[in-house]
PDB file with SEQRES, HELIX, SHEET and CRYST1 records, atoms N, CA, C and O in Angstrom:
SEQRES   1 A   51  UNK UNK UNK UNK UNK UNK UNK UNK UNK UNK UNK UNK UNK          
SEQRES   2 A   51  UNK UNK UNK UNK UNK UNK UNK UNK UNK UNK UNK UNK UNK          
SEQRES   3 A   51  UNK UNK UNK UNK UNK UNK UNK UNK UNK UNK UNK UNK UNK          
SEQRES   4 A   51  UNK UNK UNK UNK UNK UNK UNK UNK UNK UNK UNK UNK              
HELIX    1 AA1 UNK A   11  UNK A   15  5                                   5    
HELIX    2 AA2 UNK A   16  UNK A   23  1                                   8    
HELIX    3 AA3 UNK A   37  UNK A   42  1                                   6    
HELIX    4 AA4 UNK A   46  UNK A   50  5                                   5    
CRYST1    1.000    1.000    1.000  90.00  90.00  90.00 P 1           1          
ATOM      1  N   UNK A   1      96.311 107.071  85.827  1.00  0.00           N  
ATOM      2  CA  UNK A   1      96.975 108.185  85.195  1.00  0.00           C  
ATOM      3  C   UNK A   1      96.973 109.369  86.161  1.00  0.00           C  
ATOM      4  O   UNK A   1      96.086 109.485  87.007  1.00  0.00           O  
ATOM      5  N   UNK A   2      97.860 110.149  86.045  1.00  0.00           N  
ATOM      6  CA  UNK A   2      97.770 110.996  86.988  1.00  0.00           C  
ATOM      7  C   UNK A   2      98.743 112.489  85.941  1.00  0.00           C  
ATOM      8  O   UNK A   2      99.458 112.386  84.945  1.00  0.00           O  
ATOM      9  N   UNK A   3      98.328 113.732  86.744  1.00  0.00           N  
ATOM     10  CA  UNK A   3      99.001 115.089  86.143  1.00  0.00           C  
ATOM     11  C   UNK A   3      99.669 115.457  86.873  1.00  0.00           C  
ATOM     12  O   UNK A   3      99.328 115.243  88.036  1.00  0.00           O  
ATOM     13  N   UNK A   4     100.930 116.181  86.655  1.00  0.00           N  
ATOM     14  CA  UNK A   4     101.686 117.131  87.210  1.00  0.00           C  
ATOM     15  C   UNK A   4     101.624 118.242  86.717  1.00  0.00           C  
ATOM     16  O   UNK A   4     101.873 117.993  85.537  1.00  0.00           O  
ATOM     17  N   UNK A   5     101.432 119.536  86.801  1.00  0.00           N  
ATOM     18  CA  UNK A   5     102.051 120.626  86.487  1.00  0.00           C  
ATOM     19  C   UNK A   5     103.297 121.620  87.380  1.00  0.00           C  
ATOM     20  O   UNK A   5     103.260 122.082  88.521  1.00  0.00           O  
ATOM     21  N   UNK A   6     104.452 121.703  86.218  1.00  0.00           N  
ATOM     22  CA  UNK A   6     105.445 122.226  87.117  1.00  0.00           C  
ATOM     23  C   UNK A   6     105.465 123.856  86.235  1.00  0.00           C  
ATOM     24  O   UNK A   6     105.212 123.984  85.037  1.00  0.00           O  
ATOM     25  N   UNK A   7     105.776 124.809  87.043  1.00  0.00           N  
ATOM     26  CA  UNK A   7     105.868 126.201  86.028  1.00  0.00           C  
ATOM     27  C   UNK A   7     106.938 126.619  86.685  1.00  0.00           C  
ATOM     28  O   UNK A   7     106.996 126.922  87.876  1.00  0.00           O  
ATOM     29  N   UNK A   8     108.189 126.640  85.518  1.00  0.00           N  
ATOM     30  CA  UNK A   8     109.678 126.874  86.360  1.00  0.00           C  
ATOM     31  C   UNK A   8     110.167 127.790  85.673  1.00  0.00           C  
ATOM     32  O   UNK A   8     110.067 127.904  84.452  1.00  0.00           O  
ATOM     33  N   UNK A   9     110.762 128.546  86.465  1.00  0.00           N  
ATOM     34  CA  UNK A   9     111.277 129.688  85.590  1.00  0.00           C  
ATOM     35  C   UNK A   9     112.404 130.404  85.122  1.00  0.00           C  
ATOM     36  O   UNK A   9     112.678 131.482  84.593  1.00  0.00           O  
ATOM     37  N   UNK A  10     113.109 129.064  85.653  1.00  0.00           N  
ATOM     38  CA  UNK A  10     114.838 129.090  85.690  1.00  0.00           C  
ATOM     39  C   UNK A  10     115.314 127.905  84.604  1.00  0.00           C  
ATOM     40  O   UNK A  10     115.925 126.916  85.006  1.00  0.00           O  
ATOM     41  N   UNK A  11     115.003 128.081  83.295  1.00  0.00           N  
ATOM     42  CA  UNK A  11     114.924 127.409  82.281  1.00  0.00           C  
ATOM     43  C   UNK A  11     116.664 126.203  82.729  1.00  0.00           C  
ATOM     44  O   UNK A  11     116.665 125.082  82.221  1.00  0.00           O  
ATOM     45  N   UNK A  12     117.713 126.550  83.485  1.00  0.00           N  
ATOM     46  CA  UNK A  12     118.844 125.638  83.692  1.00  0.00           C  
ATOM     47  C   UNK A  12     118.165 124.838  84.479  1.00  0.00           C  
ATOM     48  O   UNK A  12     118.334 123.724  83.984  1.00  0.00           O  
ATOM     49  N   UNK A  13     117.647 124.757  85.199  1.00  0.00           N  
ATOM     50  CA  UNK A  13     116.861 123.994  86.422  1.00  0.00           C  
ATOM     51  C   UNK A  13     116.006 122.436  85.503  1.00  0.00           C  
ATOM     52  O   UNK A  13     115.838 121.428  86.190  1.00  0.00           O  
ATOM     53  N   UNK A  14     115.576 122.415  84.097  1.00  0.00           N  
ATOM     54  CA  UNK A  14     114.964 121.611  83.621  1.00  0.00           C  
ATOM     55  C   UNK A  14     115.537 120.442  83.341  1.00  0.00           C  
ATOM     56  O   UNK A  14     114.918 119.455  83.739  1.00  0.00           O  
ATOM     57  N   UNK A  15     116.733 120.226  82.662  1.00  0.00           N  
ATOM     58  CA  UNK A  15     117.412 119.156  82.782  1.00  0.00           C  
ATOM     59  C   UNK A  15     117.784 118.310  83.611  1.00  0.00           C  
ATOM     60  O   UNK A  15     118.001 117.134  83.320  1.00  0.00           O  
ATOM     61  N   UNK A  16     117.970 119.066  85.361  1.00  0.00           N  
ATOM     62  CA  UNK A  16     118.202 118.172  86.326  1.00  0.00           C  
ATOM     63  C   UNK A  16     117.135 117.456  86.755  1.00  0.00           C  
ATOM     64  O   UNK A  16     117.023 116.350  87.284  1.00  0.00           O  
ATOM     65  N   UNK A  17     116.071 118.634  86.295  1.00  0.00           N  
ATOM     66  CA  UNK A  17     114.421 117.334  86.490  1.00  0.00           C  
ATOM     67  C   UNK A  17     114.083 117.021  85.712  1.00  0.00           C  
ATOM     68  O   UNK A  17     112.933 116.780  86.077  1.00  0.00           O  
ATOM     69  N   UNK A  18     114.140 116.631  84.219  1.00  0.00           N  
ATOM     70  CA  UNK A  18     113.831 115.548  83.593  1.00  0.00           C  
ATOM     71  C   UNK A  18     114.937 114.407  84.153  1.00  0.00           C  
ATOM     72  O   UNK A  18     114.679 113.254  84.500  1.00  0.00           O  
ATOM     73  N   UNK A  19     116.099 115.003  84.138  1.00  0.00           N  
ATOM     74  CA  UNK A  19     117.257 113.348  84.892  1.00  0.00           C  
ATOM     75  C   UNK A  19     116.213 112.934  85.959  1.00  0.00           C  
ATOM     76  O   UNK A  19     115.788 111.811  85.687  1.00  0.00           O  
ATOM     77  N   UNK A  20     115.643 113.458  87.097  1.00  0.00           N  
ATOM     78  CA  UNK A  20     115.105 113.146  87.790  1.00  0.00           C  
ATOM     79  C   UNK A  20     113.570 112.074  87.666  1.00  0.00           C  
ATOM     80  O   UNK A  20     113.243 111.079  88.313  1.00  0.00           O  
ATOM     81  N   UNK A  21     113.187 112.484  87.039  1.00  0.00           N  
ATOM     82  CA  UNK A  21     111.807 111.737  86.209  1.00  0.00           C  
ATOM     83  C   UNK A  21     112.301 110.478  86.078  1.00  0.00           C  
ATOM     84  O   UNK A  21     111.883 109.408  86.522  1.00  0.00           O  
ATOM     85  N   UNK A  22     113.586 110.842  85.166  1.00  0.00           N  
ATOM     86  CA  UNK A  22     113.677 109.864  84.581  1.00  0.00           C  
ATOM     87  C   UNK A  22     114.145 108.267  85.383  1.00  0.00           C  
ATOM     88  O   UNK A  22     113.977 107.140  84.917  1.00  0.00           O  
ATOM     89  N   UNK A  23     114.725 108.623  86.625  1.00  0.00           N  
ATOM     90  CA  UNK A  23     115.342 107.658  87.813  1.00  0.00           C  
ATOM     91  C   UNK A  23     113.879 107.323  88.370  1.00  0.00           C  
ATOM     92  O   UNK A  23     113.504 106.151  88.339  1.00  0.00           O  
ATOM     93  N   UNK A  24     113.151 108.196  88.813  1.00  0.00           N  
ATOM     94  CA  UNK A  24     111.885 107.478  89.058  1.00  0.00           C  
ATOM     95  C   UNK A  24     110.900 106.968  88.243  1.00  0.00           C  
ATOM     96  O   UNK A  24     109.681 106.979  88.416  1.00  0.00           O  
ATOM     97  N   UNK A  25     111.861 106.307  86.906  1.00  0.00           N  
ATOM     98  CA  UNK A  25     110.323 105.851  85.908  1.00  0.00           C  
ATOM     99  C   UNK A  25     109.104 106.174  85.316  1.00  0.00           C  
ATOM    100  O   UNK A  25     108.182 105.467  84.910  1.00  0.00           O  
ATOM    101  N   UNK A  26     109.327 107.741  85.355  1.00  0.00           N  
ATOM    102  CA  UNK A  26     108.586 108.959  84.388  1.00  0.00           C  
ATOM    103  C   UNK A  26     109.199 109.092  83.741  1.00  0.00           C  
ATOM    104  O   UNK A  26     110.152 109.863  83.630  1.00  0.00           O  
ATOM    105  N   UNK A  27     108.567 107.958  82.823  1.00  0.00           N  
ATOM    106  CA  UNK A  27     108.884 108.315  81.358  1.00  0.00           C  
ATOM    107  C   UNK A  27     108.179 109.006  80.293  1.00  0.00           C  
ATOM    108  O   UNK A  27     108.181 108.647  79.115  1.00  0.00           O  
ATOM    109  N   UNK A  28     107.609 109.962  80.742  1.00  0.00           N  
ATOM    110  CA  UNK A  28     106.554 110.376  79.680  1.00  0.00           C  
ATOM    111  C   UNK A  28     106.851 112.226  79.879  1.00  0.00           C  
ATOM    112  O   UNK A  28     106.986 112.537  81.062  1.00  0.00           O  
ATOM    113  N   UNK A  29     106.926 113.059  79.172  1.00  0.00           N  
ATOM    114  CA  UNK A  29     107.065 114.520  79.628  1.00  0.00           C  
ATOM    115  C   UNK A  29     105.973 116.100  78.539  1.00  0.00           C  
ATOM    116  O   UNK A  29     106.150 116.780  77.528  1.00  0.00           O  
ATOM    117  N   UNK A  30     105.609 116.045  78.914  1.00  0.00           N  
ATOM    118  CA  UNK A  30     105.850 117.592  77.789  1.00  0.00           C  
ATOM    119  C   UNK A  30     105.538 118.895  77.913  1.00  0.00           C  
ATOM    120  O   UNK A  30     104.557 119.566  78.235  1.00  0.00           O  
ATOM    121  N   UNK A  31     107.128 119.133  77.417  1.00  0.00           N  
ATOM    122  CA  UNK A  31     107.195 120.650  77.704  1.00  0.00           C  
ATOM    123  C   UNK A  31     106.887 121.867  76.676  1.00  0.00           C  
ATOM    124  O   UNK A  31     107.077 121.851  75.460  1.00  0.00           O  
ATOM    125  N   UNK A  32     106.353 122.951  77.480  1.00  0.00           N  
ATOM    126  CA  UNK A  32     105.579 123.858  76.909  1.00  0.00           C  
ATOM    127  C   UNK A  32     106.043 125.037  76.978  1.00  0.00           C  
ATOM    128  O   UNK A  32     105.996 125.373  78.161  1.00  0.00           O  
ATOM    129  N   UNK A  33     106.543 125.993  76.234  1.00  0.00           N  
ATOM    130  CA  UNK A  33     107.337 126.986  76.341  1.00  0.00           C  
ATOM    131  C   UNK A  33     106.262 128.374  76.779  1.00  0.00           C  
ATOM    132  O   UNK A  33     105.294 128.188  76.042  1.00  0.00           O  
ATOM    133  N   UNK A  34     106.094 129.125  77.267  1.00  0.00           N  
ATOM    134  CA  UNK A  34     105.210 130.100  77.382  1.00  0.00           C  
ATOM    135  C   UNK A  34     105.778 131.517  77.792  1.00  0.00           C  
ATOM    136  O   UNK A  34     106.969 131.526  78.103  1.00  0.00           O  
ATOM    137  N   UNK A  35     105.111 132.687  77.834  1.00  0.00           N  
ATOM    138  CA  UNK A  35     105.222 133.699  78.051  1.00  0.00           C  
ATOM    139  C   UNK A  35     104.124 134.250  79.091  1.00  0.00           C  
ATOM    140  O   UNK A  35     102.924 134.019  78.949  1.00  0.00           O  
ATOM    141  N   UNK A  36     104.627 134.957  80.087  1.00  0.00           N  
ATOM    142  CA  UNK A  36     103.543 135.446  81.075  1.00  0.00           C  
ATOM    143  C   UNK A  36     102.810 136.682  80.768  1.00  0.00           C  
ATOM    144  O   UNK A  36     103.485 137.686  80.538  1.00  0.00           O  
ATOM    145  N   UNK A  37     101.109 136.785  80.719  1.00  0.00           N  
ATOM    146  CA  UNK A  37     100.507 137.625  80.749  1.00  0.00           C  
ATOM    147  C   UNK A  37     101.405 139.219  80.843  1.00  0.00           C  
ATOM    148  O   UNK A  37     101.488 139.945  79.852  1.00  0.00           O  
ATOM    149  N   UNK A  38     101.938 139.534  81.994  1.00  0.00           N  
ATOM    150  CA  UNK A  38     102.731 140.509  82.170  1.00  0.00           C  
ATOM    151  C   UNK A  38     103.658 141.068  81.582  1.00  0.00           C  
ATOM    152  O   UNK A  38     103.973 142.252  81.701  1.00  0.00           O  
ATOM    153  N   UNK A  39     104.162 140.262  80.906  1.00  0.00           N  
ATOM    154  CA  UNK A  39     105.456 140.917  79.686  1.00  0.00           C  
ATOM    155  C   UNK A  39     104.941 141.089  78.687  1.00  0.00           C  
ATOM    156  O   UNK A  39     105.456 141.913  77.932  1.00  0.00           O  
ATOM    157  N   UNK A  40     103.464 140.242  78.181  1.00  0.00           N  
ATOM    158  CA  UNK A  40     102.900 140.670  77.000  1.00  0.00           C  
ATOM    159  C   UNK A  40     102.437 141.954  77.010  1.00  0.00           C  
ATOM    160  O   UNK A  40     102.425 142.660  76.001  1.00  0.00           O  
ATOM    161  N   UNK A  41     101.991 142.358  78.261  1.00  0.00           N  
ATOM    162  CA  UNK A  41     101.238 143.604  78.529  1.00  0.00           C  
ATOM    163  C   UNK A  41     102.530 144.344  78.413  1.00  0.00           C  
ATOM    164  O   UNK A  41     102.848 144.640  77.261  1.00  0.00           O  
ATOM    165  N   UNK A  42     103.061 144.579  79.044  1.00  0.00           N  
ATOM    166  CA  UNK A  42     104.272 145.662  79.098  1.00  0.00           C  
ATOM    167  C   UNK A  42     104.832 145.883  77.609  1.00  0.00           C  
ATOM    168  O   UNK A  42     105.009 146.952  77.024  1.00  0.00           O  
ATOM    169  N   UNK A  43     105.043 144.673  77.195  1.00  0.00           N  
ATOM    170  CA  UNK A  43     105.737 145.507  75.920  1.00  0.00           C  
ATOM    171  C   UNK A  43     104.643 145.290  74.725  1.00  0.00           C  
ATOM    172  O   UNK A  43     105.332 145.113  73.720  1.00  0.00           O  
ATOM    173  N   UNK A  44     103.491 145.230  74.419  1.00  0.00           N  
ATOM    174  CA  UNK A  44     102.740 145.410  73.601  1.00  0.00           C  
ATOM    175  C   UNK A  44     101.773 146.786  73.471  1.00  0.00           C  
ATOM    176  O   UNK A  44     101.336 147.446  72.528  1.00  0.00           O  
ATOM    177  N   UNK A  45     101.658 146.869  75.289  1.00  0.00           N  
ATOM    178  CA  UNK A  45     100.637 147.554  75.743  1.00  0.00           C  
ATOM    179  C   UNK A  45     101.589 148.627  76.481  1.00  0.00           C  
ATOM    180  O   UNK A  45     101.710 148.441  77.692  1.00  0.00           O  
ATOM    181  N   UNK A  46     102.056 149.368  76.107  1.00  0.00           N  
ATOM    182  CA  UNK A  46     102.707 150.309  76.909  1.00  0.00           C  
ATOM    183  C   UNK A  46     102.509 150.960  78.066  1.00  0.00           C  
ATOM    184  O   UNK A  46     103.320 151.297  78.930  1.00  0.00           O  
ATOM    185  N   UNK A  47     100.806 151.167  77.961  1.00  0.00           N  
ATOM    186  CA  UNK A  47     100.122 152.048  78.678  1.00  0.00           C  
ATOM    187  C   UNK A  47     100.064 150.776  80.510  1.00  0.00           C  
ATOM    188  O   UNK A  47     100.068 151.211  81.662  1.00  0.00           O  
ATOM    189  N   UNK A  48     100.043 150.053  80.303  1.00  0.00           N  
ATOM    190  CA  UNK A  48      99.961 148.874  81.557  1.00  0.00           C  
ATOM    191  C   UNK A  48     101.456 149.012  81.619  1.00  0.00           C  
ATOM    192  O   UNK A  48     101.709 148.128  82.437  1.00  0.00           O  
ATOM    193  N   UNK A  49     102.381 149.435  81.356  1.00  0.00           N  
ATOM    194  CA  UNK A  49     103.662 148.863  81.885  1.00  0.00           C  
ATOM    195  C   UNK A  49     104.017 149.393  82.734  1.00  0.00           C  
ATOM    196  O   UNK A  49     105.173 149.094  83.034  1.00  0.00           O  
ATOM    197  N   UNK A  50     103.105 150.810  83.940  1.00  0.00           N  
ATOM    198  CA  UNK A  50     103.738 150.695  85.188  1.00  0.00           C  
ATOM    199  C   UNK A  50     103.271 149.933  86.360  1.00  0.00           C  
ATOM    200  O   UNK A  50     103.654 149.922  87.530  1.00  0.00           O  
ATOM    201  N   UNK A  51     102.057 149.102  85.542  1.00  0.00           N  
ATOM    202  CA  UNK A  51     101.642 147.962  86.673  1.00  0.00           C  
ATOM    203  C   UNK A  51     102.135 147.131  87.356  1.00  0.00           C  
ATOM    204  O   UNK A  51     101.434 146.454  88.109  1.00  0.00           O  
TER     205      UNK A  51                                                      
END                                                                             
């Protein structure tokens, strides 16, 4: 068994690599939607948003 982690941030970019997986017989995937530390701060935390 083995892991990949990919963190992409050009959400159009995902489809051409699951096609891709999928030609090399990775068949297995899962994707995780997230938000970066930094935008939480900025717009929750006002006071950090000229960091």
């Amino acid at each position: 068994m083995k892991l990949a982690i990919l963190v992409l941030n050009k959400e159009e970019y995902l489809e051409p690599i699951l096609e891709g997986f999928i030609e090399i017989d990775v068949t297995g995937a899962t994707i995780i939607d997230s938000i970066g530390m930094g935008h939480i701060l900025s717009s929750e935390v006002p006071i950090f948003a000229g960091l």
